[in-house]
C-alpha positions as CSV (number, residue, x, y, z in Angstrom):
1,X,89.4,93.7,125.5
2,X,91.3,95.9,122.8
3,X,89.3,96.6,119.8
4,X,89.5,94.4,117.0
5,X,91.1,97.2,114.5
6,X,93.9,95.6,112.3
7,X,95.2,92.5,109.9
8,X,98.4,90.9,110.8
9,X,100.7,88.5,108.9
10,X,103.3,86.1,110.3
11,X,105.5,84.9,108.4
12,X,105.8,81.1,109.5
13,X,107.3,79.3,105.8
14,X,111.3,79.3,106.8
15,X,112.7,75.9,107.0
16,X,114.5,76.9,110.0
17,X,117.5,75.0,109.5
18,X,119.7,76.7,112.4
19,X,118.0,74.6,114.6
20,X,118.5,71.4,112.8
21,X,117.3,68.5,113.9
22,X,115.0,70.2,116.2
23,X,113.2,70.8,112.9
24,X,113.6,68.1,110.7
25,X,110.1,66.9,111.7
26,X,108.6,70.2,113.8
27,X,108.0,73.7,111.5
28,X,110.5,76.2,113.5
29,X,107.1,78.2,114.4
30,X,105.8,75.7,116.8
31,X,109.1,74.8,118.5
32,X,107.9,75.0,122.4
33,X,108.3,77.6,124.3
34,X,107.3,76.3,127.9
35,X,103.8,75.0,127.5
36,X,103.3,76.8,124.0
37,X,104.5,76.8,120.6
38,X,106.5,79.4,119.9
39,X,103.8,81.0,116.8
40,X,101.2,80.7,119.8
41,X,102.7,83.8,121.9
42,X,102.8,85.9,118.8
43,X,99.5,85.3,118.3
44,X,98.3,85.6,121.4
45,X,100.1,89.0,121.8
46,X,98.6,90.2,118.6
47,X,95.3,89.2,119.3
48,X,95.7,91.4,122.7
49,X,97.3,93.8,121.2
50,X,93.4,94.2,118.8
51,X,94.1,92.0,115.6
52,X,91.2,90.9,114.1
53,X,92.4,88.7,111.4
54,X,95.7,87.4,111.2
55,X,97.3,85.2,107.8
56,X,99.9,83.1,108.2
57,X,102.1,82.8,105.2
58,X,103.4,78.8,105.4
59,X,105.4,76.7,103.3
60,X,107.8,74.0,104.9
61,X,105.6,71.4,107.0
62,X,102.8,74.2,105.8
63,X,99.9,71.4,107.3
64,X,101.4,70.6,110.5
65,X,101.2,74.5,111.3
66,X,97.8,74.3,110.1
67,X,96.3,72.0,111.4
68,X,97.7,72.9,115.3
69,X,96.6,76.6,114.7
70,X,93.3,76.2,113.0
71,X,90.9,79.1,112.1
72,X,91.9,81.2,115.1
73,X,89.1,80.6,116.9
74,X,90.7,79.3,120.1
75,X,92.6,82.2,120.0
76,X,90.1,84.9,119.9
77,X,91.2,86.2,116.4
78,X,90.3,84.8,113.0
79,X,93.7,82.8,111.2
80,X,93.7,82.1,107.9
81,X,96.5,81.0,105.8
82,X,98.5,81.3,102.4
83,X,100.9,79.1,101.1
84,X,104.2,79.7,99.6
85,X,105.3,77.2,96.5
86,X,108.7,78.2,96.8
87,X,109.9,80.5,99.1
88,X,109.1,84.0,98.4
89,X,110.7,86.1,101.0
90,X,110.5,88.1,104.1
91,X,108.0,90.3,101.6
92,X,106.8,88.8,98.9
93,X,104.6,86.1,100.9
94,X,102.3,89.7,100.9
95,X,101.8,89.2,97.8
96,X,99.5,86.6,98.1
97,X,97.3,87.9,100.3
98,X,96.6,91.1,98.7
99,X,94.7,93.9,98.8
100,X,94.7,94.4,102.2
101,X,92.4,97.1,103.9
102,X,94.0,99.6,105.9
103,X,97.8,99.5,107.8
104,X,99.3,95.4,107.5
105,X,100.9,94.5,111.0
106,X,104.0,91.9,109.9
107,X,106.5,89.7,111.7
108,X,108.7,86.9,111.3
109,X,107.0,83.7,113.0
110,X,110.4,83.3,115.2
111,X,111.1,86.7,116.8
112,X,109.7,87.3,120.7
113,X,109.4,91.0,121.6
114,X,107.5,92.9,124.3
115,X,106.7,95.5,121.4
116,X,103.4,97.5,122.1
117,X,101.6,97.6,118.6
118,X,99.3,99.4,119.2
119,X,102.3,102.3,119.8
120,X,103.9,100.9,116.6
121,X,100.7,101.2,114.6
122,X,100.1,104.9,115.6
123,X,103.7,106.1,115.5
124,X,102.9,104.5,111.8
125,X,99.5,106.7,111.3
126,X,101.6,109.6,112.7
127,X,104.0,110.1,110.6
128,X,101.9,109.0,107.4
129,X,104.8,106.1,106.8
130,X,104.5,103.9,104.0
131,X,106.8,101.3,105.7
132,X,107.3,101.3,109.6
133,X,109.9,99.3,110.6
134,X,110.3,98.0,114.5
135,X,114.2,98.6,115.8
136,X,116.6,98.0,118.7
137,X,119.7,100.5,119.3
138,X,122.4,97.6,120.2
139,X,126.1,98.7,121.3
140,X,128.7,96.8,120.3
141,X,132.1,97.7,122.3
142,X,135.2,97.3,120.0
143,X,137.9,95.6,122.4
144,X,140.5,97.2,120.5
145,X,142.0,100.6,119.5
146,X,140.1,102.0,116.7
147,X,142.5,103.8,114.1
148,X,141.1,106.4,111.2
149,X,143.3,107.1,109.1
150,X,144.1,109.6,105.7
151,X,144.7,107.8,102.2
152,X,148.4,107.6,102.9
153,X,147.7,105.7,105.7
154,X,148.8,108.7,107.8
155,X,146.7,108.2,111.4
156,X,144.4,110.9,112.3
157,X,142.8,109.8,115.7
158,X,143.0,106.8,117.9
159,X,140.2,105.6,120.1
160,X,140.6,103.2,122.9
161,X,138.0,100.2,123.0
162,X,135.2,103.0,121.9
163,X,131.3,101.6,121.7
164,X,129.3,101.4,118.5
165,X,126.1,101.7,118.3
166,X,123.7,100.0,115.5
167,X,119.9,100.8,114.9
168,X,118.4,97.0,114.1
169,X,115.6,95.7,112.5
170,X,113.4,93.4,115.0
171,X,111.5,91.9,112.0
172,X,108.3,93.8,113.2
173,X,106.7,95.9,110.4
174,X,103.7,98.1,109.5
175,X,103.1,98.3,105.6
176,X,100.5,100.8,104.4
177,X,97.7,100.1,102.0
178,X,99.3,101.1,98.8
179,X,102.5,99.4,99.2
180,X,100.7,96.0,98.3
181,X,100.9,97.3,94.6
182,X,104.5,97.2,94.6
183,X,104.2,93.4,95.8
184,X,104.3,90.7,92.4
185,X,102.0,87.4,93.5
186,X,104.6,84.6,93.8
187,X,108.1,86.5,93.0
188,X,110.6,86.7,95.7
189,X,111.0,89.8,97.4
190,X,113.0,90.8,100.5
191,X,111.9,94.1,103.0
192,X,115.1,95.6,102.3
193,X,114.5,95.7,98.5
194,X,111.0,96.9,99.1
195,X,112.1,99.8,101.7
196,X,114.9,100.6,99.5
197,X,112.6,100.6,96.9
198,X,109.8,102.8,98.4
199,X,112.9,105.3,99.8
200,X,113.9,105.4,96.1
201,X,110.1,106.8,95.1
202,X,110.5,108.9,97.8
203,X,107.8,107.9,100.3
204,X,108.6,107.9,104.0
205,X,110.1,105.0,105.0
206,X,110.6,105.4,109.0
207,X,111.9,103.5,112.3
208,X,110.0,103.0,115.6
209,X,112.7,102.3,118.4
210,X,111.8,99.3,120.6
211,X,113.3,100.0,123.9
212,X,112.0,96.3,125.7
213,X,112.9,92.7,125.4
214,X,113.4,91.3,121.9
215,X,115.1,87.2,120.7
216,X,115.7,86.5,117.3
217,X,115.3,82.3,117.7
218,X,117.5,81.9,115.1
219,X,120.0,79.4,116.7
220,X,120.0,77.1,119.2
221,X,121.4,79.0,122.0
222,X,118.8,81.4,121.4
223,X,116.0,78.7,121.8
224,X,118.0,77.8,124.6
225,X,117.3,81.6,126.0
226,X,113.7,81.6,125.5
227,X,112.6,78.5,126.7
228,X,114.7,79.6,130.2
229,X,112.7,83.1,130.0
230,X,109.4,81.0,128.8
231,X,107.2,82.7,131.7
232,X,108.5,86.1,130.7
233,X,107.4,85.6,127.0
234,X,104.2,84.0,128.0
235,X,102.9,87.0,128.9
236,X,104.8,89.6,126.8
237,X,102.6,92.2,125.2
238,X,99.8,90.9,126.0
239,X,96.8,92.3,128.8
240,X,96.3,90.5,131.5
């Protein structure tokens, strides 16, 4: 059994409506994934992985999450909960649940990943980050010639069908201590704002490339993926 050495937030309040009218009456969170909801593998991995509280920030159908997830206990990990008037954000839920003691594990309640955090959380330490975020490199191959040209529109080079390549946030983060004082209780605020924001106060800000499985069940077809891989995720990240 990992140690019990970290907090965690999940970030469970969306409304999720992509996948509309799967949740006109279900909380995207605890949309099945095989046999469990979909909030239940991310707990379960960060329970493995040695959380030893997790809060879940809810708003939309905020008692039907709670009452299927309880206190934790189940789960091996103590859950509480805060709840989100109106919605505050892929950040400023934090504010709620402020201060926080030592590094703050956070992910969005409907991404799967096969992320090792207790890599992410020392890669974090490492570098004495005040934001970690979690990233993919994704190619994207252009099916066309790709022209660069001068500001006469004279062309300089021509590249057939070339691949791009994109560094992507998995919405997986590590927040340090401090960085809860740049959080306001109950105003919106994004992570982009609040990276660009500690960049701009020049504190290290700094990406940890995920090189596993990762689903953003954003959309239908993508619920459509993870319930066919649901034995995969059931067991992603976690120790056996």
């Amino acid at each position: 059994m990992a140690e019990r050495a970290f907090h965690a937030t999940i970030l469970a309040g969306g409304r999720g409506s992509r996948l509309y009218p799967l949740t006109a009456s279900l909380p995207k969170p605890l949309l099945p994934i095989g046999e469990r909801p979909l909030i239940e593998l991310i707990i379960r991995q960060l329970a493995s992985a040695g959380a030893g509280r997790i809060t879940v920030a809810v708003n939309y159908l905020a008692d039907v999450i709670e009452s299927v997830l309880g206190d934790g206990r189940r789960f091996g990990v103590a859950i509480d909960y805060v709840r989100e008037a109106t919605p505050l954000g892929t950040a400023g839920p934090l504010g709620l649940i402020k201060p926080w003691s030592g590094p703050l594990v956070v992910t969005n309640g409907d991404v799967l990943s096969d992320i090792d955090i207790g890599r992410l959380l020392r890669h974090h330490g490492e570098r004495g980050a005040a934001l970690t975020i979690a990233t993919m490199v994704q190619k994207l191959r252009i099916e066309s010639g790709v022209l660069t040209t001068d500001e006469s529109l004279r062309v300089e080079t021509i590249v057939e069908k070339p691949t791009v390549e994109h560094r992507v946030s998995l919405g997986i983060y590590v927040l340090a201590e401090h960085v809860a004082e740049l959080i306001v209780p109950n105003e919106r605020l994004e992570m982009p704002h609040l990276a660009a924001t500690l960049i701009g106060r020049g504190e290290p800000v700094v990406a940890y490339d995920h090189v596993g499985r990762w689903l953003d069940v954003g959309l239908p077809e993508d619920f459509a993926k993870a319930q066919a891989d649901a034995a995969i995720w059931a067991g992603a990240g976690t120790n056996p």
